[in-house]
C-alpha positions in Angstrom: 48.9 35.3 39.1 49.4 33.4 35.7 48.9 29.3 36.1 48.7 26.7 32.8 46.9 29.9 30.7 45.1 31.1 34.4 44.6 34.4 35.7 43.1 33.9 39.3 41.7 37.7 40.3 41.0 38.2 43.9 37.2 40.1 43.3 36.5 41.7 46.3 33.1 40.3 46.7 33.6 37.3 46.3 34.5 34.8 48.9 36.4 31.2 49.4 33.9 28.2 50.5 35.1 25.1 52.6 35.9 23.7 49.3 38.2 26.2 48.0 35.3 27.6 45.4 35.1 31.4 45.1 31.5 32.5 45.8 29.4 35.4 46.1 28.6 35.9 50.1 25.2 35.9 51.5 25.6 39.1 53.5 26.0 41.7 50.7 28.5 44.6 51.2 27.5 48.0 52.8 25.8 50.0 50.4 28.0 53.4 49.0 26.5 56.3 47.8 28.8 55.3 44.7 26.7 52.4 44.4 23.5 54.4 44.3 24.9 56.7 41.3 25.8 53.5 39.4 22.0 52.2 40.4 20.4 55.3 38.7 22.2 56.8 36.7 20.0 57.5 33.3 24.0 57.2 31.3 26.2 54.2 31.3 29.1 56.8 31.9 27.7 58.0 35.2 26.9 54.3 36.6 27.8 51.2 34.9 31.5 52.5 34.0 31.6 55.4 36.7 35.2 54.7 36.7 35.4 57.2 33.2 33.1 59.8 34.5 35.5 59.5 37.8 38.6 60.5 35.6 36.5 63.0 33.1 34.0 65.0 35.7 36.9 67.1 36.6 36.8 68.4 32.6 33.2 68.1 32.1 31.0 67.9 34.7 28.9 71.3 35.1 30.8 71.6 38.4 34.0 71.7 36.4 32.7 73.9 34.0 31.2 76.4 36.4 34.8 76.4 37.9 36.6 76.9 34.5 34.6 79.5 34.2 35.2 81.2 37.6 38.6 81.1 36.4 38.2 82.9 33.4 35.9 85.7 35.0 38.7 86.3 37.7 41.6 86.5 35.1 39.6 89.0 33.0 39.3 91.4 36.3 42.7 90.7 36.7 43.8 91.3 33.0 41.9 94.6 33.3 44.0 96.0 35.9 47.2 95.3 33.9 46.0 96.9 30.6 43.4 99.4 31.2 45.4 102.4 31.8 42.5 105.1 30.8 40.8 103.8 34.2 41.6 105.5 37.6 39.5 103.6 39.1 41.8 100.1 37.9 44.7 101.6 37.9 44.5 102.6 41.8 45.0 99.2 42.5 48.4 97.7 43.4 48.8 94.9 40.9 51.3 93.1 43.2 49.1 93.4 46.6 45.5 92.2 44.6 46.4 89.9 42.0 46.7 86.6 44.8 43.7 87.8 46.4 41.7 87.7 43.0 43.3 84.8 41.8 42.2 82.8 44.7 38.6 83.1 44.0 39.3 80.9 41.0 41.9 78.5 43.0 40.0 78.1 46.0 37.0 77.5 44.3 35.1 75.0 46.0 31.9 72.5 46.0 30.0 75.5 48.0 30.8 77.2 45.7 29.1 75.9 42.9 26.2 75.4 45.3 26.3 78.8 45.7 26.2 79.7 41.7 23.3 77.3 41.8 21.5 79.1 44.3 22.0 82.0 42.5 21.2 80.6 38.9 17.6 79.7 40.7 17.0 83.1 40.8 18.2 84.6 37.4 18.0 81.3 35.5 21.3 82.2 34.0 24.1 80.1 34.3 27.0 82.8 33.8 25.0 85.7 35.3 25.5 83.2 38.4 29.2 83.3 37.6 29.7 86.5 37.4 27.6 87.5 40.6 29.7 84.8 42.7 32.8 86.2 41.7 31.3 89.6 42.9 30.7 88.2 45.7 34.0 87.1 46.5 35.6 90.4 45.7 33.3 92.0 48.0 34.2 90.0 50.5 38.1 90.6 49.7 37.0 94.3 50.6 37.8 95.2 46.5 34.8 96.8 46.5 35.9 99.1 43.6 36.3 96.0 41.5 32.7 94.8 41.3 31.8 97.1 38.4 34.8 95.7 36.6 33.6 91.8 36.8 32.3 90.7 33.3 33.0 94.2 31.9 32.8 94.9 28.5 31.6 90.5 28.1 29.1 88.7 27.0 28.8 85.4 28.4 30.4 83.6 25.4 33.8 85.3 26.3 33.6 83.5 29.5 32.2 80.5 28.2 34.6 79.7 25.2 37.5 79.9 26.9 36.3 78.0 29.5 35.5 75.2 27.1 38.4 75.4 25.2 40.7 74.9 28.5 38.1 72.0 29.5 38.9 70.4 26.4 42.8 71.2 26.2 43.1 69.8 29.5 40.9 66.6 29.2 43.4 65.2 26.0 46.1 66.1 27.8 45.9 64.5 31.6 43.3 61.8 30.4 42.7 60.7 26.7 46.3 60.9 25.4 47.4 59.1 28.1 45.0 56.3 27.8 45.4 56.8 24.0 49.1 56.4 24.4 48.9 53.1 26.5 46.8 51.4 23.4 49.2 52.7 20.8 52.3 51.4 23.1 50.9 48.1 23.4 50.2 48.1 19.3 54.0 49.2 19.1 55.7 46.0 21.6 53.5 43.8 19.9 54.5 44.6 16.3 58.0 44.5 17.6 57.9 41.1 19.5 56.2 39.3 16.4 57.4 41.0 13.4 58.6 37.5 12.3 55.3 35.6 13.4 53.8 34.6 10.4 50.2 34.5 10.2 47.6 33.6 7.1 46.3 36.7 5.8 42.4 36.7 4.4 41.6 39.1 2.1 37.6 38.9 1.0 37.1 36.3 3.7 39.8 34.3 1.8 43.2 32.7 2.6 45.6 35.4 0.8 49.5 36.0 0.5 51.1 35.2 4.1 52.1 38.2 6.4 53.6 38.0 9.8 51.5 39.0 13.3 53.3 41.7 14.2 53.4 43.1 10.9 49.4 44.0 11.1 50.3 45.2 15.0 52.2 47.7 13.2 49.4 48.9 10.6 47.6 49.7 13.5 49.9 51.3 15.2 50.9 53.7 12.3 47.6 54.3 11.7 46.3 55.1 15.2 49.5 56.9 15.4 49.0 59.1 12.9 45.4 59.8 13.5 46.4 60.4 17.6 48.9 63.1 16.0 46.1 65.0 14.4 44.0 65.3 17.8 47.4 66.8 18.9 47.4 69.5 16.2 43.7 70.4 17.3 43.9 73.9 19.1 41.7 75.0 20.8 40.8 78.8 20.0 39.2 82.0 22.2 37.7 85.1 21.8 36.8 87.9 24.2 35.3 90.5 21.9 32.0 91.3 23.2 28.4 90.8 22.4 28.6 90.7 18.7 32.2 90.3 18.5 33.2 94.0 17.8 34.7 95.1 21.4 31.6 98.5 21.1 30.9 98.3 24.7 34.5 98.2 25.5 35.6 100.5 23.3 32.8 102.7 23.6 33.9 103.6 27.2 37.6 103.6 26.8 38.3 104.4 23.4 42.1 104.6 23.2 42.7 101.4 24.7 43.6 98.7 21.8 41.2 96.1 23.0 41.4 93.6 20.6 45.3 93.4 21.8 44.1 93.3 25.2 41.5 90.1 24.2 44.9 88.8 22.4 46.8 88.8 25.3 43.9 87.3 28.0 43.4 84.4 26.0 47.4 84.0 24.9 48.9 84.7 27.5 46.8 84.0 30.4 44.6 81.4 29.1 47.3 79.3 26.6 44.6 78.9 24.2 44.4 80.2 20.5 43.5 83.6 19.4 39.9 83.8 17.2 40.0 87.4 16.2 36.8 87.6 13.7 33.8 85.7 15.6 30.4 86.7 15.9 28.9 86.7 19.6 30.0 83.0 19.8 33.2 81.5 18.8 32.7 79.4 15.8 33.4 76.1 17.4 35.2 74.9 14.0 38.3 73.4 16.1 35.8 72.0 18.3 34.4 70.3 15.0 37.8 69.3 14.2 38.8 67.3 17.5 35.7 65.6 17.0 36.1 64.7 13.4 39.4 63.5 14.2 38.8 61.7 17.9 36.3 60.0 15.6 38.9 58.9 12.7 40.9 57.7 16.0 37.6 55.3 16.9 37.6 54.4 13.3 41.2 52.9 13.2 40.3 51.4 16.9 37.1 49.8 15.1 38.9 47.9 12.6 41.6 46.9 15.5 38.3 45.8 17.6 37.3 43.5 14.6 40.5 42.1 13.5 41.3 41.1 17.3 38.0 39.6 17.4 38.7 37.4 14.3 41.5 36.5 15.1 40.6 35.2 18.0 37.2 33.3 16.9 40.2 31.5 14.2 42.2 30.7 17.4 45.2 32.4 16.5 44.6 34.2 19.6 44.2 33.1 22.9 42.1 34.6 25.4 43.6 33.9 29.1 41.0 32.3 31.4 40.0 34.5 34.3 38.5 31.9 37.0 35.9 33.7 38.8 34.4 34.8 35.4 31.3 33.6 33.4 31.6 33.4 29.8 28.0 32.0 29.1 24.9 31.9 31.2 24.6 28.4 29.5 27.7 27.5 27.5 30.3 27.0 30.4 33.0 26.2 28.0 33.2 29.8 26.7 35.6 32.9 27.1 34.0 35.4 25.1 36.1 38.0 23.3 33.6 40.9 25.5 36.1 43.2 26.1 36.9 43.9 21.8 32.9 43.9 21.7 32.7 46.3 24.6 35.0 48.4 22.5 33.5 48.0 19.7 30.1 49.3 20.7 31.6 52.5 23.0 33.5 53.3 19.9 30.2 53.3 17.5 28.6 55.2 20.2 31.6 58.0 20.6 31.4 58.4 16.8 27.5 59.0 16.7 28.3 62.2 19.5 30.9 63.2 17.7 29.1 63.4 14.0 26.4 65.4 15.7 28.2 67.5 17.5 30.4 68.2 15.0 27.7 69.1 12.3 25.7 71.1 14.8 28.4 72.4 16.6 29.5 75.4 13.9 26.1 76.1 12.8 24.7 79.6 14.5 21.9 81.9 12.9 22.8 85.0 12.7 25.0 86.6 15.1 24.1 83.2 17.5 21.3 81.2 18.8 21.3 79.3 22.0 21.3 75.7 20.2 25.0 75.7 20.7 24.8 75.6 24.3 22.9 72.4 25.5 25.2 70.6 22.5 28.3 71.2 24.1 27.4 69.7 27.6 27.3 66.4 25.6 31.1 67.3 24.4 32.1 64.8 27.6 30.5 62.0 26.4 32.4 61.7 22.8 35.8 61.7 24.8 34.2 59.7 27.5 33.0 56.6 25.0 36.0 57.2 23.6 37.7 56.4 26.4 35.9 53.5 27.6 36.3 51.8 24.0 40.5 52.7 24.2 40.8 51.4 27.9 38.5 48.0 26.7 40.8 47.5 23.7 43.7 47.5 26.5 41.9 45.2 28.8 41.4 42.7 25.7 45.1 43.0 24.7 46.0 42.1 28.2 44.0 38.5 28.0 45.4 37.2 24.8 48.1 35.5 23.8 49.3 34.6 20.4 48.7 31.3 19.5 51.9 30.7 16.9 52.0 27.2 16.6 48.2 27.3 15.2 48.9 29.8 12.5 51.8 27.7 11.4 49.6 24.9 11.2 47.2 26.3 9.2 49.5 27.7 6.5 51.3 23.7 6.6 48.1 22.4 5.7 47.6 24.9 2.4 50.2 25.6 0.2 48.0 27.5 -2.1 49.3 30.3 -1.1 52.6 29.7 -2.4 50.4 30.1 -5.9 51.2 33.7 -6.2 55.2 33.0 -5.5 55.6 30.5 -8.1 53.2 32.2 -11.3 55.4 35.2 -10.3 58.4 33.5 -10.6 57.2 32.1 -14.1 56.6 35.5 -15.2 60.0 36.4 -14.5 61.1 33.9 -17.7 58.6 35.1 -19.8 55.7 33.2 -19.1 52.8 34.6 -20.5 50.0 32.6 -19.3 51.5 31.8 -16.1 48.5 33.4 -14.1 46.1 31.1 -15.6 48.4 28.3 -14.8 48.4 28.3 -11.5 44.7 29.2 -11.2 44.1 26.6 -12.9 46.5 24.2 -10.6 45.3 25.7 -7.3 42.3 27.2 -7.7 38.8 25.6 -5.7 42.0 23.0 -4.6 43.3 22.0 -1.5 47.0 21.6 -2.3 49.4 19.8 -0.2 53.7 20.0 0.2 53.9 17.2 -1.9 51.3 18.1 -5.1 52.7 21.9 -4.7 56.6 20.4 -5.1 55.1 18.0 -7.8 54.0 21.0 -10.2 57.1 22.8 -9.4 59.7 19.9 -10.5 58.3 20.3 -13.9 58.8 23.6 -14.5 62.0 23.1 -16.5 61.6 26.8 -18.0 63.7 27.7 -14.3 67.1 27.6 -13.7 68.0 25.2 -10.9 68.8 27.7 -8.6 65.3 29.1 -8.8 63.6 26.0 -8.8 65.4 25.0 -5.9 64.6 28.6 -3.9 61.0 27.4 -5.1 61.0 24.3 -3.2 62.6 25.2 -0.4 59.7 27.7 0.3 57.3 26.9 2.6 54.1 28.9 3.3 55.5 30.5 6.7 58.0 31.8 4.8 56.3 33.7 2.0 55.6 36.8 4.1 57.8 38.6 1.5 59.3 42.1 4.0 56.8 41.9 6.5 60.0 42.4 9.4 61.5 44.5 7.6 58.9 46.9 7.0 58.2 46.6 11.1 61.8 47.5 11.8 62.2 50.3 9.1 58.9 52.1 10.0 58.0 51.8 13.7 
């Protein structure tokens, strides 16, 4: 509830004393296992802001990628039986009566499961050799005996790795980072729209500059963000399934009239809605993965210069950060309300970028036909969306305590009319003035200049017609933001 610039937030441990003061209770709360993670957990995104690795762990956790990968083993068996006509053995199987059973293995698939991949990773110390022997497993147990030989035929472990990777990422922008991205921009868009006529002073260098209108810079950053959202959008994620140096010879080698590289096309087309990579060594080249993360970090960058603006903004009081009551702004200062949650952003955004730079230099970079360095990078591909995310959903905590604080930007462009230096030597060059530049710099310049010394210099320009001089002095400096509106209607 909002009261006289108020927010009173009911915190859940915190309790109401006989004299109406929220305090902390002396019994503390039962003790979750939650609460243990967040104790010890070496990464920020796994304790202190669990909420993220909550709404990411389903994309990147090694549970989910285990499972991603299930699902790309079992689709492989089943992609087999469609296509593979040279094999009696496949092609004694009713499609319609197996494909649900199969398919299941990768629906169903479960936190015993995984246990059970681990268990079986002890012992071969090889992640998708775990994979694949689970997924035998289960088709034993579906009495498809005949199908065992067929799990992870013709594959290395790249094609089921790639494609599991490339779905983990496709379906972490989609059901959680352009979301959350979408809320930020959203907000950037109402509040360009509400205050495309609030003017504002504008400070280029660290200086007072030309007036432009609040919602007007809202509106920078929205296109901006906008644009650089759309890009992440354009990022497809590509797949192969070729084999272990990306030629199909095993494949082809036992059926050789099958067309397996149409075959690979279809799997990850059709089945897997990912992009096809038809030339790839044993690994895919991870160049699209380099791409989302060049542009997820161009994203941060526009957020970054959002994070700072906000923040001076507010340190200059144009705007106001709502008071939350049970908060603490300052172990010492009590008077504070710190801008934390643009600062909060600001760092998760610096340290999303560093991820992303290293993963995207490393990330396309394979001796040879491939090296394993690959493989330990891309576990860390969560934690670029996951600062990422934690710097967006900051930003849209921050907007959510401010208000803009009109009246003291119109006070502060009242008390200089400097600015208004630019309107009128332009206005003099307009007759002809040649030296109307130095002029005014040498009118305004290291001056403060009031209403009354700014109409002063302009009554002697006799040079103007009286309709200009009188458009002159009926300017004021919250009026000089030139198109600023107009440009906010036209291009958002």
């Amino acid at each position: 509830m909002e009261q006289n610039n108020l927010i009173v937030i009911d915190k859940a441990m915190l309790r109401e004393d006989a004299n109406g003061n929220l305090v902390l209770p002396k019994q503390p709360r039962e003790i979750s296992v939650r609460d243990y993670m967040q104790a010890y957990a070496l990464c920020p995104l796994d304790g202190r802001y669990i909420e993220i690795q909550e709404e990411l762990a389903p994309y990147f956790s090694d549970l989910a990628l285990t499972k991603y990968r299930v699902k790309v083993a079992v689709e492989w068996v089943i992609h087999l039986i469609q296509n593979v006509h040279e094999s009696a053995t496949l092609q004694s199987f009713n499609f319609s009566d197996v494909i649900g059973k199969i398919r299941s293995i990768a629906e169903d698939f479960s936190e015993n499961d995984y246990f059970r991949t681990k268990e079986i990773e002890s012992l071969t110390h090889h992640d998708v050799k775990a994979v694949e022997l689970l997924v035998a497993e289960k088709i034993a147990d579906l009495g498809l005996d005949k199908l065992i030989s067929f799990v992870h035929f013709g594959c290395t472990s790249e094609d089921v790795t790639n494609p599991a990777y490339g779905m983990m990422i496709q379906d972490a922008l989609a059901r959680v980072w352009f979301p959350t991205a979408d809320r930020l921009i959203e907000k950037l868009y109402q509040l360009a729209k509400e205050h495309a006529t609030t003017a504002m002073p504008a400070h280029t260098h660290g200086q007072l500059a030309t007036p432009t209108t609040f919602g007007k810079e809202m509106a920078v950053f929205f296109a901006r963000m906008h644009c650089a959202y759309m890009r992440i959008r354009m990022d497809a994620p590509t797949a192969k399934c070729n084999g272990a140096t990306g030629n199909y010879a095993a494949a082809a080698f036992a059926f050789p009239d099958e067309d397996w590289d149409a075959i690979a096309q279809r799997l990850i087309v059709d089945k897997l809605e990912l992009e096809f990579n038809p030339l790839t060594t044993q690994i895919e080249g991870h160049d699209y993965m380099s791409n989302i993360m060049d542009d997820i970090r161009q994203f941060n960058n526009v957020l970054l210069d959002f994070n700072w603006d906000m923040w001076s903004y507010i340190s200059r009081d144009y705007l106001k950060q709502l008071v939350v009551a049970s908060e603490v702004g300052s172990s010492t200062m009590p008077q504070k309300v710190n801008p934390t949650k643009f600062e909060n952003s600001i760092s998760n955004v610096e340290t999303s970028n560093s991820l992303a730079v290293g993963l995207s230099n490393k990330l396309p970079v394979s001796r040879m036909q491939r090296d394993l360095t690959d493989s330990s990078s891309k576990r860390n591909l969560g934690m670029v969306f996951g600062y990422s995310l934690l710097a967006i959903e900051s930003a849209i905590a921050g907007l959510e305590r401010i208000n803009v604080n009109a009246e003291k930007m119109k006070q502060e462009l009242q008390d200089e009319w400097s600015v208004l230096g630019e309107a009128v030597q332009t206005m003099l060059r307009k007759y002809g003035v040649t030296d109307a530049y130095d002029q005014l710099k040498a009118f305004t310049r290291g001056k403060h200049i009031t209403k009354e010394v700014m109409h002063g210099f302009i009554e002697t320009l006799d040079i103007l017609s009286a309709e200009d001089k009188e458009r002159l002095l009926a300017l004021t400096p919250e009026m000089y933001t030139g198109l600023a509106d107009k440009l906010v209607q036209k291009y958002i």
